[in-house]
Phi, psi and omega in degrees: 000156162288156157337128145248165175194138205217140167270162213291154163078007196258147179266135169352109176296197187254145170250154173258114187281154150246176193253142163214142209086006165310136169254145167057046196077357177295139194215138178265132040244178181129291182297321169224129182279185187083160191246111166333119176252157191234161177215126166254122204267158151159214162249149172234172178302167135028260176303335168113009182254160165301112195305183183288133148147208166306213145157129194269135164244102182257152178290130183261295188190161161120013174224119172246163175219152207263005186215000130116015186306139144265162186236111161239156155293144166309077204290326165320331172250141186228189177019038170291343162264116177263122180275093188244137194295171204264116157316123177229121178302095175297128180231188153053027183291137187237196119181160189333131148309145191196169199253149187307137183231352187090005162206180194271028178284104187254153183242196188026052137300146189181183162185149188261193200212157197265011200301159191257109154094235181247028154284192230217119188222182171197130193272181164199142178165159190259105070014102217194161162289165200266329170189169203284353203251150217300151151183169166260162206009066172273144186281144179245131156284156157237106188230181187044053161292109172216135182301102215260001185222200147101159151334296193249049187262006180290309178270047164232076162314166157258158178265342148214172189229025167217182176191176195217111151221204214231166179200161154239131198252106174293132154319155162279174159259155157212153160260112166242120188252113191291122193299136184282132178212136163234140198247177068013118168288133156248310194124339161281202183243131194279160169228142152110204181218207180204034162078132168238195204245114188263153178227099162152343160334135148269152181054237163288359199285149116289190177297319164244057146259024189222151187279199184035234210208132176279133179204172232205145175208197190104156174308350187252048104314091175095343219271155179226309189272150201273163175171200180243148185221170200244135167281104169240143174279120189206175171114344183267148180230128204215139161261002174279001208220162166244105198276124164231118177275106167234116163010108157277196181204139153263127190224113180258129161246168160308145163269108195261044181279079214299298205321327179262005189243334196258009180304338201284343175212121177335306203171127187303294177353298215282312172324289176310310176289323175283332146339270147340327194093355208265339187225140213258147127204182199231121204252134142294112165249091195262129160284353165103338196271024231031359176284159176229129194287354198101143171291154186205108171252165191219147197169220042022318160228050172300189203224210174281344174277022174262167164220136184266166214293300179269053014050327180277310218295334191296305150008266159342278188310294181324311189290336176288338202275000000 
């Protein structure tokens, strides 16, 4: 037969015989009819096709002559169909949507392939986000693709060896959480905070992997009189992250240092009696400060230097605050 050359998966061409062993002038066509049938000898894939390389095509049956000629194969010729692989075309590349984790690493990667029929193939390749950080169609490359297996991966080549598809990485969530503070009454006006706490950074990430400025609001802004007042934290700003704030408190207590406030009365007992009427005493009024605020008596004949009983008791309070 003549010579062919078909790429893996294409159907067998027609082959054309020639002749050889004609006698006494005889010459074809003419002497023999009929249609050749051919056998193509080799292995085939999977799929049922003729592998990549040589294959010898011999003469079977299906040619008679009016002159009494036989018919054999050439045994001298061999690999008349030459197998050369099939380009195979990659498509549909896909993967997984994922939650910010602080690197490109992706999963449910895949693609489909133009491959012929059940043959049997295995990929090898690398896969990755474009960069680590939150978007939507974000691109994932595909490099170093290669057929690294399979059965039939002898009759394929690629037509590339990179691909491209696209996923998205949703913010994480944090949490900052504002730090609980307790003062003293001084008499100033609270400012600030008292510094806070984050729970849900991924990787390397920190406090300055987030933009903009921790800065503080709430009734405890300005707040003096002791009571519970609420710290709320605001000011970070991130597209990786979803920032959920949630509120310390601040707690102004009394200023309980009795020894500099409480200098103001001598003794409940001497308090109770003046009360009653039954006794005169003399209450100091130390500010705590070292000054000494002055004497003051009370009693039934306190004099212009008295002070009555709530006046103290007002004293008394004022000096706790």
């Amino acid at each position: 037969p003549s010579s062919s050359t078909v790429t893996y998966g294409d159907s067998l061409p027609s082959f054309t015989a020639t002749y050889t062993g004609y006698v006494n002038g005889d010459a074809s066509p003419g002497i023999v009819t009929g249609t050749a049938v051919w056998s193509v000898g080799g292995s085939q894939s999977t799929s049922g096709n003729y592998i990549v390389g040589g294959h010898d095509v011999s003469y079977s049956s299906g040619l008679t002559s009016s002159l009494g000629y036989g018919f054999q194969d050439n045994a001298g010729s061999s690999s008349e169909l030459t197998v050369n692989p099939k380009a195979l075309t990659l498509g549909s590349f896909t993967a997984n949507n994922k939650t910010y984790d602080g690197n490109t690493t992706v999963t449910g990667t895949g693609f489909d392939d133009d491959r012929i029929g059940s043959d049997v193939l295995s990929f090898d390749y690398t896969a990755a986000f474009e960069d680590k950080d939150a978007g939507t169609g974000k691109t994932v490359n595909y490099t170093g693709i290669t057929i690294s297996g399979g059965e039939d991966q002898g009759n394929y080549t690629l037509a590339a060896h990179t691909g491209i598809a696209t996923a998205t990485i949703t913010p994480a969530a944090l949490t900052v959480t504002a730090n609980n503070h307790t003062k003293a009454y001084d008499g100033s006006a609270y400012s600030g905070g008292n510094g806070v706490s984050f729970s849900g950074f991924v990787g390397a990430d920190n406090a300055g992997s987030l933009g903009g400025m921790l800065s503080y609001s709430g009734t405890s802004q300005g707040a003096k009189q002791t009571g519970t007042y609420t710290i709320v934290p605001e000011g970070y700003i991130s597209s990786n992250y979803i920032i959920n704030y949630v509120d310390g408190t601040l707690q102004i207590t009394r200023n309980l240092n009795t020894g500099k406030i409480d200098n103001a009365i001598n003794s409940l007992t001497s308090i109770q009696q003046a009360i009653n009427g039954t006794q005169e005493t003399t209450v100091r009024t130390d500010t705590g400060t070292g000054n000494s605020g002055g004497n003051f008596a009370m009693g039934p004949s306190a004099g212009s230097n008295s002070i009555d009983i709530f006046s103290m008791f007002k004293l008394i309070e004022d000096r706790r605050q």
